[in-house]
N, C-alpha and C positions, 0 to 999 in steps of 0.2 A: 108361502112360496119357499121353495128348498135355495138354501146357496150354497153356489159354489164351493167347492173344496180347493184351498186356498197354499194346505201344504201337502206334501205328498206324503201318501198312506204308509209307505217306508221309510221311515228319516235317515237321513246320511250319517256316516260315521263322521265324528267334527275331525276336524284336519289333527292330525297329532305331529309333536314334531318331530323330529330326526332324531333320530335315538344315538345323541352324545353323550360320552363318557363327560360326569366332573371333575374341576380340577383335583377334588380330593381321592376321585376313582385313580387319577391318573398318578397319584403320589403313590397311593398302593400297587398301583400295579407297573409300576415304576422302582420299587421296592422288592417288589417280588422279582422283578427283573434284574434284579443285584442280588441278587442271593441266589439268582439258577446259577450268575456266572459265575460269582462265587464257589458256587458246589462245584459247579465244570472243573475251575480252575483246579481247586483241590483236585481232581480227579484226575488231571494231566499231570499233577505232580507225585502219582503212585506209578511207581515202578514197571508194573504189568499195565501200565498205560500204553504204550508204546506197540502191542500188539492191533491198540483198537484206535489208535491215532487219526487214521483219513476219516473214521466214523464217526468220531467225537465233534472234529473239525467240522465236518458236512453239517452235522445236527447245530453246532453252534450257529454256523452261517445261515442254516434256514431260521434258526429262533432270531437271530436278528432281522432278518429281512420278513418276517411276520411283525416282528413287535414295532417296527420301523412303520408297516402301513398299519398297525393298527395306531398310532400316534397320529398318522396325518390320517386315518378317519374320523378322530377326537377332535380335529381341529375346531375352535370357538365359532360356530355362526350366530350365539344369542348374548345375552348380559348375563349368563350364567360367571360367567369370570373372563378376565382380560386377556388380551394376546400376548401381555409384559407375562404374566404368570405363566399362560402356554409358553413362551418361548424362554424363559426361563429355567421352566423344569425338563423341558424339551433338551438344551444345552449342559443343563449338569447331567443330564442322565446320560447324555451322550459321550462324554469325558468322560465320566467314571467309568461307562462300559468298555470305552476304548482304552484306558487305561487297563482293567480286569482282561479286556483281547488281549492285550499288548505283553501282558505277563504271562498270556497263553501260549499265544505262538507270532512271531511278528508280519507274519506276512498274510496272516489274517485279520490284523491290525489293522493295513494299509485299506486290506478291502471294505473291511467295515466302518472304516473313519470317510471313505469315498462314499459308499452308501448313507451314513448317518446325514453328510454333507449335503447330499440329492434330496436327501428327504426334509431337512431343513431349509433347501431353497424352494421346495414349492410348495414348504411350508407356511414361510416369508412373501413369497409371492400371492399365495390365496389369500392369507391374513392383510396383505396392502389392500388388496382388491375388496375385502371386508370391511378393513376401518375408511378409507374412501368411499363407498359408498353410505356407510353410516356419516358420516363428516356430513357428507354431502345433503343426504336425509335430516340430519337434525339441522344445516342451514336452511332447509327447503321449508322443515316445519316453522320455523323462528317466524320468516317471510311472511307466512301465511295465516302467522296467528291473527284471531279475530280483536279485535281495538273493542272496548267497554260499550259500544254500542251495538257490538256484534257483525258488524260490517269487516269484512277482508279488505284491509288496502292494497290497493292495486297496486304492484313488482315496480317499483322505482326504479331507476339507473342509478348507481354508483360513481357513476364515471360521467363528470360534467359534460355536453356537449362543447364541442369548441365554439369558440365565438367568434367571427366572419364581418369583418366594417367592412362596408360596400361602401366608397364614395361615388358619388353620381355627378358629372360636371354637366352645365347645361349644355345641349346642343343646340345650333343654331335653325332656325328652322328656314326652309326656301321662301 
């Protein structure tokens, strides 16, 4: 007697995950992102700059405002490394490049220090929303681990019931 076929004659691709940068992608490429301003900066400080000014400007603004979302695309969703580290390298690189702005031209400073700021609160914001529910998951595993007999104990209260004296006087009957 023939049996059933049990898995499909196509197997599925396994689930892969999100293709995040590591913290160490993110040092180089954090690195290389100080050394374009770098270059920039020298470059406003030549002479015949001053012809190609609003262009240089423009180009600066949009390399930021890439390199700004390609940061909160990197954001941590695994144990590949922590958010202390993400927001860490997140904030120095952010100072130094405003700093690097700020030597460029200052009112591209303002806007880029507004920008880095955006992109650091919902940077902060999604990474809350990350370690809370990791929090949350590693109390839920704890709860549910299995005790030496293999049996799941059943979710306890924390929180005592209060406790309620009823006195009862007799009453008289007719």
């Amino acid at each position: 007697m023939k049996q059933p076929i049990t898995q499909p004659l196509i197997p599925q691709p396994p689930n892969l995950p999100a293709n995040k940068f590591t913290i160490g992608n993110l040092a180089t490429i954090s690195f290389y992102h100080m050394f374009i301003l770098i270059v920039l900066f020298l470059a406003v400080r030549q002479p015949e700059f001053f012809e190609y000014g609003k262009a240089l400007f423009s180009m600066i603004a949009v390399f930021e405002v890439i390199f700004g979302l390609a940061f909160l695309n990197s954001i941590p969703d695994s144990n590949k490394y922590s958010a202390v580290q993400f927001s860490g390298l997140f904030i120095s690189n952010g100072v130094v490049a405003n700093n690097i702005i700020y030597m460029i031209n200052h009112h591209l400073f303002w806007g880029t220090a507004i920008w880095w700021l955006f992109c650091f609160l919902i940077a902060v914001a999604i990474i809350g929303k990350d370690l809370t529910s990791k929090v949350c998951c590693c109390c839920l595993s704890e709860l549910n681990k299995p005790t030496p007999t293999g049996k799941v104990p059943p979710l306890q209260n924390t929180i005592p019931a209060p406790t309620v004296i009823v006195t009862v006087s007799p009453r008289k009957l007719p």
